[in-house]
MIMI-267069 format. One record per atom (N, C-alpha, C): residue number from 0; z negated, y negated, x negated. Coordinates in Angstrom, 2 decimals, always signed. Atoms other than C-alpha are relative to their C-alpha. Layout:
N
  resi        w        v        u
   NUM        Z        Y        X
...
This chain:
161
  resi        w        v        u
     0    +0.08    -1.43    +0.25
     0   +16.64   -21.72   -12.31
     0    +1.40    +0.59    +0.02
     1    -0.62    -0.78    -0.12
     1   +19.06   -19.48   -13.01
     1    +0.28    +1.45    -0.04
     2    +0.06    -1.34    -0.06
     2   +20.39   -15.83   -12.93
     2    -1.05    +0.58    -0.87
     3    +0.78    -1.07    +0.57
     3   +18.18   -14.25   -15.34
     3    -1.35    -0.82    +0.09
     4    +1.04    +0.80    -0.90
     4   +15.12   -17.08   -14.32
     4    -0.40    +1.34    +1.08
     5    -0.08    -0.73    -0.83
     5   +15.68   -14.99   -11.42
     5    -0.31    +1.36    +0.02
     6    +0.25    -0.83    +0.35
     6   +15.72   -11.61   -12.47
     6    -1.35    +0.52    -1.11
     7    +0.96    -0.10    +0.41
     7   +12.89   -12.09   -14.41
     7    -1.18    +0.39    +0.60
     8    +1.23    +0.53    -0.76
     8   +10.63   -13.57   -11.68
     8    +0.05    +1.34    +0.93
     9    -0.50    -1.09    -1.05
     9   +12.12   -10.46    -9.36
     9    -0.97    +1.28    -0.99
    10    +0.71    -0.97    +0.92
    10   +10.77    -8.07   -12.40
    10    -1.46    -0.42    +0.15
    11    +1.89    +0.06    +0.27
    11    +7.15    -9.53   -12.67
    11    -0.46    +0.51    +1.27
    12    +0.57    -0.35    -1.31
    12    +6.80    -9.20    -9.07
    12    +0.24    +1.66    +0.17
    13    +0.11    -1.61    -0.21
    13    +8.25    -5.41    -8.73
    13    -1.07    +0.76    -1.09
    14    +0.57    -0.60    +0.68
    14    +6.36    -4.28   -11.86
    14    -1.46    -0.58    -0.27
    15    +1.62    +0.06    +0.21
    15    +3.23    -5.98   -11.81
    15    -0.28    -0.80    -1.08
    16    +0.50    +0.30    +1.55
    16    +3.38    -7.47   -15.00
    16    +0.67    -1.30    -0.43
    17    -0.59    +1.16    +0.85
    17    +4.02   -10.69   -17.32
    17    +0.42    +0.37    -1.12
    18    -0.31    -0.49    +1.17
    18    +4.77    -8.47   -20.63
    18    +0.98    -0.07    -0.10
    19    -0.96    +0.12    +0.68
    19    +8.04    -9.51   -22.32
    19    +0.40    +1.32    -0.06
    20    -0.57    -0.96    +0.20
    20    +8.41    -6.10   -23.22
    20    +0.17    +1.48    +1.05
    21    -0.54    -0.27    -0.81
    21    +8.51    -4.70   -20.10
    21    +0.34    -0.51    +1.13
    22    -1.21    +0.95    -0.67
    22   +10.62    -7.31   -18.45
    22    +0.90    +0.52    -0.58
    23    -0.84    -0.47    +0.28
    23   +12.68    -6.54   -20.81
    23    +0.43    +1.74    +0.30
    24    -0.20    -1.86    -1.01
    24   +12.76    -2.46   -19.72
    24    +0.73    -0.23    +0.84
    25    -0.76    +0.11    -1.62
    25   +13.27    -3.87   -16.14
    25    +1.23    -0.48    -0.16
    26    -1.01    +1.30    -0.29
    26   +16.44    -6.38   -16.65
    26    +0.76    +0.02    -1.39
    27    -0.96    -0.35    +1.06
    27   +17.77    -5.64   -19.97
    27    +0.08    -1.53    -0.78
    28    -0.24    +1.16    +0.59
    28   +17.66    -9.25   -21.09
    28    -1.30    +0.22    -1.49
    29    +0.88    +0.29    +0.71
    29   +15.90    -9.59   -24.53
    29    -1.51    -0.13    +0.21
    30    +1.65    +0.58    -0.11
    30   +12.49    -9.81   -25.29
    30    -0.35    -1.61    -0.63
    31    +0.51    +1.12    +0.71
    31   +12.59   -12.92   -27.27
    31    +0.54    -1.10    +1.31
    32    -0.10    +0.33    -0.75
    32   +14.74   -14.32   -24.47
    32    -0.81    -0.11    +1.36
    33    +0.73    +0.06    -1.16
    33   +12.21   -13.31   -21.72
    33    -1.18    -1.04    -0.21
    34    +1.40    +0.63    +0.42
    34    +9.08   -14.96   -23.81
    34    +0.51    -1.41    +0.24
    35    -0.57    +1.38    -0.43
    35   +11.26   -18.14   -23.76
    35    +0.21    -0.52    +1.24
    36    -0.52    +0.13    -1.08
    36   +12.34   -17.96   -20.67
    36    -1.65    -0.46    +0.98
    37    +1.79    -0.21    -0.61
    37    +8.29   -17.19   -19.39
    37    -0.82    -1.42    -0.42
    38    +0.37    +1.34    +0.01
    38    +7.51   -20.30   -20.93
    38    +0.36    -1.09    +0.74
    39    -0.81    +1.03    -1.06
    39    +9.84   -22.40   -19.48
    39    -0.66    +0.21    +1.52
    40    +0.46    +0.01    -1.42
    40    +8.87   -21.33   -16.22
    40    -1.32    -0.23    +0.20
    41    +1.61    +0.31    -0.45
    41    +4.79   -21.95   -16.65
    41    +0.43    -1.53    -0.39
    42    -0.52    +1.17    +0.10
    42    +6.23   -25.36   -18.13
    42    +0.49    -0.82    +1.45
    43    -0.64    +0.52    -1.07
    43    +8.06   -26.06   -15.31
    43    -0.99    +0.43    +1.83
    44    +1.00    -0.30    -1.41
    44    +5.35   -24.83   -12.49
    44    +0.49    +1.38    +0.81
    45    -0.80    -1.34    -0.67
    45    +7.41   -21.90   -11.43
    45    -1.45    +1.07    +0.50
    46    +1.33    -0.35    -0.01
    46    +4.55   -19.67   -12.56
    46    -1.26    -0.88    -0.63
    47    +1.53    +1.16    +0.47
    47    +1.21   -20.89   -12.52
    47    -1.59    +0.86    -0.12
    48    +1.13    -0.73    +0.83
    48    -1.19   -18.01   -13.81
    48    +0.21    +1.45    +0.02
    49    +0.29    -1.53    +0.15
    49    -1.85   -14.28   -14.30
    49    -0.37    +0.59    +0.77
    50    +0.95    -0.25    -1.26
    50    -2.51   -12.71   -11.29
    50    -0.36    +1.50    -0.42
    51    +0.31    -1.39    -0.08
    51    -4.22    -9.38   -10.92
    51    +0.26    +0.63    +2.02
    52    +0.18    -0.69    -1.98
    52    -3.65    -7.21    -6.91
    52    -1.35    +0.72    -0.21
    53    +1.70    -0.33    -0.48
    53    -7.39    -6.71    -5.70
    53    +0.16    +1.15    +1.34
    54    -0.07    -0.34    -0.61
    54    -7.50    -4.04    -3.56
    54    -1.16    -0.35    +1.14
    55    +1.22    +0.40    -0.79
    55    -9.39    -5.45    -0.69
    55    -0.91    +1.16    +0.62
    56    +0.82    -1.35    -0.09
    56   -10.66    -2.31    +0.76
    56    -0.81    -0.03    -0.67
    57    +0.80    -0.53    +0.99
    57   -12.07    -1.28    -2.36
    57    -1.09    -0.92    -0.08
    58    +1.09    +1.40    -0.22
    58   -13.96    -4.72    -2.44
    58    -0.96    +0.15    +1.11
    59    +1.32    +0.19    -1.07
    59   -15.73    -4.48    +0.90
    59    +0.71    -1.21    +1.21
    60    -0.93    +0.85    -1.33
    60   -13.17    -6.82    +2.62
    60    +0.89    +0.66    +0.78
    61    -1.30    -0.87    -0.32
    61   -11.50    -4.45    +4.57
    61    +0.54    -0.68    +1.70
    62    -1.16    +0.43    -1.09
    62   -10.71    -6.49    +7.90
    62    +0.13    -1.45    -0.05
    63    -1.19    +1.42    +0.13
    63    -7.95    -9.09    +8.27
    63    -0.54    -0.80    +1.62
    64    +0.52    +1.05    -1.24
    64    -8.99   -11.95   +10.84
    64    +1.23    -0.90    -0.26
    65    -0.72    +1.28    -0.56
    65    -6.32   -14.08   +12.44
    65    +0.09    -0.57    +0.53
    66    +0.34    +0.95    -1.02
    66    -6.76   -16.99   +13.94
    66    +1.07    -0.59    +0.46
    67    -0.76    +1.02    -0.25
    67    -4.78   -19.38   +16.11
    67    -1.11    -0.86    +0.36
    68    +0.44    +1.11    -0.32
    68    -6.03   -22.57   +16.24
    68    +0.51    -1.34    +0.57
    69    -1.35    +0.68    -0.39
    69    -5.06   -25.19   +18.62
    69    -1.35    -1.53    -0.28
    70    +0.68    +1.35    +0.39
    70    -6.43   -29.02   +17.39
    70    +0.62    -1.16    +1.11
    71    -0.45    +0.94    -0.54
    71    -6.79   -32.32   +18.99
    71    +1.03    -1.31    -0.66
    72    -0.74    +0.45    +0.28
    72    -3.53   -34.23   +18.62
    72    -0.41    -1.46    -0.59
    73    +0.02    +1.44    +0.07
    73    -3.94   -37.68   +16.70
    73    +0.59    -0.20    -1.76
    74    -0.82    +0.14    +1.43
    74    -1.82   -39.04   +13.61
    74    -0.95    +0.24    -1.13
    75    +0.31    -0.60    +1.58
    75    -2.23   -36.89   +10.36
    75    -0.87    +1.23    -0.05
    76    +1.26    -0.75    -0.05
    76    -4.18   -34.38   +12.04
    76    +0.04    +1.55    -0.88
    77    -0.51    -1.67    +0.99
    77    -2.03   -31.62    +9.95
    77    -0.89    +0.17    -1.09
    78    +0.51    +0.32    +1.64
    78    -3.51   -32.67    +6.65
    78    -1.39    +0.26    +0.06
    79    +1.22    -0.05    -0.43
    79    -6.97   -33.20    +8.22
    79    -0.85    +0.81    +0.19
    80    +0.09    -0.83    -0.75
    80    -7.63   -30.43   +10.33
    80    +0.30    +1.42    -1.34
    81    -0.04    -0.91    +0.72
    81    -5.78   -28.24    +8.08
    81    -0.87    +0.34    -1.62
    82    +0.59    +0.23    +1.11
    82    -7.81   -29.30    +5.06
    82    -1.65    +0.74    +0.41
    83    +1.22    -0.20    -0.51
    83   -11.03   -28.88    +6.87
    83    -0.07    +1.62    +0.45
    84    -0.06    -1.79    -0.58
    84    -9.68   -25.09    +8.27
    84    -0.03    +1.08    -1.42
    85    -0.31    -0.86    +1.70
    85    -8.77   -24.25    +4.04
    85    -1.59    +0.35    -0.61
    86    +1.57    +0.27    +0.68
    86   -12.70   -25.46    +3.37
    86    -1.09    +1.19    +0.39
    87    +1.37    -0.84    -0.40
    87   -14.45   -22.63    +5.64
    87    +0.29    +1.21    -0.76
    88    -0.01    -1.37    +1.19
    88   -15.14   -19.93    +3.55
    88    -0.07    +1.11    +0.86
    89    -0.29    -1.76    -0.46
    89   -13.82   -16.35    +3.82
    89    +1.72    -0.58    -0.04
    90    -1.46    +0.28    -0.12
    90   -10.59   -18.28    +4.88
    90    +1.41    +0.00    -1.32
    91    -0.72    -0.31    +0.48
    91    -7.66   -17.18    +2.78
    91    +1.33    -1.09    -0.05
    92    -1.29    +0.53    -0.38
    92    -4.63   -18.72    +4.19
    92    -0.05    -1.22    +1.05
    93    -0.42    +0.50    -1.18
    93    -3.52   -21.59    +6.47
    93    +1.07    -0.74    +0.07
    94    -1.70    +0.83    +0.18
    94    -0.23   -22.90    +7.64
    94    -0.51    -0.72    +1.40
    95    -0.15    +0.80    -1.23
    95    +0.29   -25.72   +10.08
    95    +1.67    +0.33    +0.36
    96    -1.47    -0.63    -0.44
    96    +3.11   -24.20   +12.59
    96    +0.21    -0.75    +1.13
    97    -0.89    +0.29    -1.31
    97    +5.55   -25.02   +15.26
    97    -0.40    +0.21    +1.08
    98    +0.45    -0.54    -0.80
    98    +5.05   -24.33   +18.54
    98    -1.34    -0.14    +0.82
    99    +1.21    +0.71    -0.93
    99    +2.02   -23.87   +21.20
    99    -1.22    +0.01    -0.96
   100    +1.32    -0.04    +1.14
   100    -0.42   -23.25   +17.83
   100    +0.01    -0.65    -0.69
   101    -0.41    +1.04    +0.78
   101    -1.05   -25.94   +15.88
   101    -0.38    +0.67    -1.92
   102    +0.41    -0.87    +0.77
   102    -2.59   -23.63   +12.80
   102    -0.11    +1.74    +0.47
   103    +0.44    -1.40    +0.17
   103    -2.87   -20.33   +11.67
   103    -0.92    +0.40    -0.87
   104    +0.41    -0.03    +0.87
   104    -5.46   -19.12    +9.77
   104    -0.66    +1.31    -0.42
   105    +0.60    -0.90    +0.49
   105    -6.18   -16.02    +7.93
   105    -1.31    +0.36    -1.25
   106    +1.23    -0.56    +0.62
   106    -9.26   -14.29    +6.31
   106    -0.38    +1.47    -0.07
   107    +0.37    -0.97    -0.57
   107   -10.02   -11.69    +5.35
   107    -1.73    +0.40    -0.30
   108    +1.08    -0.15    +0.04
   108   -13.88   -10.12    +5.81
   108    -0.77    +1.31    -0.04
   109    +0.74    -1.20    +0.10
   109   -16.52    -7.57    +5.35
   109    -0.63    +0.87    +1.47
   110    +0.38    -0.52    -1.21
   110   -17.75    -7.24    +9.15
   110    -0.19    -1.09    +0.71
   111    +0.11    +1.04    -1.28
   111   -18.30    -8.94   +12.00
   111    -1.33    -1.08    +0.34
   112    +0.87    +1.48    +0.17
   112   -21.02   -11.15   +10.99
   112    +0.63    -1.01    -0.60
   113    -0.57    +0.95    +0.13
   113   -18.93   -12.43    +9.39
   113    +1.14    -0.49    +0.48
   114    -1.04    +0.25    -0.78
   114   -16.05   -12.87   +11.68
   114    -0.91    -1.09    +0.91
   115    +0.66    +0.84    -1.09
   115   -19.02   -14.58   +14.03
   115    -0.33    -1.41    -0.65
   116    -0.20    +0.85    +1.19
   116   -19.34   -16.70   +11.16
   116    +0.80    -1.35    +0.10
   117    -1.39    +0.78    +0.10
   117   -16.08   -17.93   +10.73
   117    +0.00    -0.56    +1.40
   118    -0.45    +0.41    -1.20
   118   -15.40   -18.60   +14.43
   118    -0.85    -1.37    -0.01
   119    +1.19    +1.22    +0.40
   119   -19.02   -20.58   +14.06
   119    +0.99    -1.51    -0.26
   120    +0.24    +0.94    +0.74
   120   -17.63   -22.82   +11.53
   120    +1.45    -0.66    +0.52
   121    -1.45    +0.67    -0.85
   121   -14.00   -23.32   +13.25
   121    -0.24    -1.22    +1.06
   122    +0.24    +0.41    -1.04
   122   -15.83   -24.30   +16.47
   122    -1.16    -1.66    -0.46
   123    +0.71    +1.54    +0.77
   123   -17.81   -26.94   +14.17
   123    +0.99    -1.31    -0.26
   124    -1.33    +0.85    -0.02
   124   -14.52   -28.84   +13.47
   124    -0.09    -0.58    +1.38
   125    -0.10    +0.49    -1.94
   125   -14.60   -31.57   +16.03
   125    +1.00    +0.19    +0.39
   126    -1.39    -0.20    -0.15
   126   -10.91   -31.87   +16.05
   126    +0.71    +1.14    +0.90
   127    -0.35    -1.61    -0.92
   127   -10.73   -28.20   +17.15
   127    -0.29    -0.16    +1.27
   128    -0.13    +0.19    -1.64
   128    -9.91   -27.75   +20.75
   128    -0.31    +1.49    +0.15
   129    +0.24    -1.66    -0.68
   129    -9.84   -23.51   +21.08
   129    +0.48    +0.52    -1.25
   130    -0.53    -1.46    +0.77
   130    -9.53   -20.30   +18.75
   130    +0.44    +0.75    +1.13
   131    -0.15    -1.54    -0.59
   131    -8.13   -17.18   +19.44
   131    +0.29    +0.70    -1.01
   132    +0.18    -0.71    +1.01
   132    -8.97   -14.72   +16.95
   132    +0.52    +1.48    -0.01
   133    -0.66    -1.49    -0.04
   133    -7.13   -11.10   +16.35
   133    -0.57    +0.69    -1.20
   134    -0.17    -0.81    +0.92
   134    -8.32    -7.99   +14.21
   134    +0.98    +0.54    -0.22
   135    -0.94    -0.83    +0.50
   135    -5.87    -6.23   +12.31
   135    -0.08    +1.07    +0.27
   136    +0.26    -1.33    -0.53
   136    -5.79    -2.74   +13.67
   136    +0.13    +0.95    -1.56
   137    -0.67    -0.94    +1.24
   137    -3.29    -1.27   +10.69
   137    +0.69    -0.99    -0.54
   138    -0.19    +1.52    +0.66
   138    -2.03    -3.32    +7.97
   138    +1.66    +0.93    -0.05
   139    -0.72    -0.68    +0.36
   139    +1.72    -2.15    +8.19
   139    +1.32    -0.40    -1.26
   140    -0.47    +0.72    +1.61
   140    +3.14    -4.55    +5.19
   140    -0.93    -0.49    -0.20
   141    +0.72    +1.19    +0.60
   141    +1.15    -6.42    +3.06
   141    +1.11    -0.37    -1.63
   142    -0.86    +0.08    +1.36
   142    +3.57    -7.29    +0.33
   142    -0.57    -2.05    -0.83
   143    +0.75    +0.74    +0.30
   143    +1.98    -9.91    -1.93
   143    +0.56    -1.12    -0.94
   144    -0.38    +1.07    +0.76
   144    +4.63   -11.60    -4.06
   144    +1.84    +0.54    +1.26
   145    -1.24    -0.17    -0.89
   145    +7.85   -12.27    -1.14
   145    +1.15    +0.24    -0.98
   146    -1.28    -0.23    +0.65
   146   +10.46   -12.03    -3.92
   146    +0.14    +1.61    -0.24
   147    +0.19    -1.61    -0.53
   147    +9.96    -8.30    -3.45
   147    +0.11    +0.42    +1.10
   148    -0.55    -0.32    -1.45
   148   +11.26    -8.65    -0.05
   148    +1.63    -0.18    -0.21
   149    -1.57    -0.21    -0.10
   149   +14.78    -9.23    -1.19
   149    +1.00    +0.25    -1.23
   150    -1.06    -0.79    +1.10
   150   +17.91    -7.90    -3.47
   150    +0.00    -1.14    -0.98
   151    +0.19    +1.33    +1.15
   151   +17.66    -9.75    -6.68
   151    +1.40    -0.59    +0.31
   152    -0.70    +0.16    -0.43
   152   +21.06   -10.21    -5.96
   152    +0.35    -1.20    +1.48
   153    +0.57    +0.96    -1.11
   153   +20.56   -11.96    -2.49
   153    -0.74    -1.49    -0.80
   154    +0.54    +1.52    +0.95
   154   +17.88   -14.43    -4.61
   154    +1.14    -0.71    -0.75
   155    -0.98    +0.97    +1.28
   155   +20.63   -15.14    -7.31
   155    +1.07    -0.89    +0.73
   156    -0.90    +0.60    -1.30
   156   +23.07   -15.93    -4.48
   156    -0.11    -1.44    +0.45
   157    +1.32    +0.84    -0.78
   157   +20.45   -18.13    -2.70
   157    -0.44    -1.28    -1.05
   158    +0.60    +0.79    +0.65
   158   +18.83   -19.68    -5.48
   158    +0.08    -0.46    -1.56
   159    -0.72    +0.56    +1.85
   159   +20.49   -20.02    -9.09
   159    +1.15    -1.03    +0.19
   160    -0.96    +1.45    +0.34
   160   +22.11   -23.50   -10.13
   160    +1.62    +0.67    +0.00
């Protein structure tokens, strides 16, 4: 990738959009150059589809469930464990982390049947040793593509050949 790679991917994310012709608005680089460029990058895995932002609210999912999950230690149990934590439905997210938690795992849900749910199907995992589950009170970021957390500038710095 390079500088305008960059400034591209920085544009789709601030504006919402995959349209050539307003990439080009944002970044000043061509339109025929951006369409090329937009290829290359689904070519290359960069991007890998069309997203739309769902307002969860509006949906009926309006609370965020976070779990820590702590698993029983035995070789590969990241892959395992974490595979088996991606499978329960509602679940959104999961990272295997550092530290006294061996997972994290977010969801988000409609109410607390289904939060009783989820816990359910955690506590089904033999592997699993303990949850500890948190509601979201107030969501005070949710930012949904991270390259909208920093100065395109900073990225180009960072991450162009």
């Amino acid at each position: 990738m390079d500088e305008k790679d960059i400034q591209i991917l920085t544009a789709i994310a601030r504006e919402g959009t995959a349209s050539p012709d307003e990439i080009e608005d944002a970044t000043d680089i061509p339109k025929s150059t951006v369409h090329y460029r937009l290829n290359q990058l689904r070519e290359s895995g960069v991007i890998t589809n069309d997203l739309y932002d769902i307002d969860l609210k509006k949906v009926g999912l309006s609370i965020t469930l976070i779990s820590e999950v702590w698993a029983e230690f035995e070789e590969g149990y990241h892959e395992s464990v974490g595979e088996k934590l991606a499978e329960v439905e509602g679940v959104n997210q999961v990272y295997f982390t550092m530290g006294d938690t061996d997972f994290v795992a977010i969801a988000h849900v409609a109410n607390r049947q289904m939060v009783e749910s989820l816990v359910e199907d955690y506590e089904a995992i033999d592997e699993i040793e303990r949850t500890s589950s948190k509601f979201v009170i107030t969501t005070v970021k949710d930012e949904q593509n991270p390259l909208n957390d920093f100065e395109v500038e900073t990225l180009i710095e960072a991450l162009a050949d």
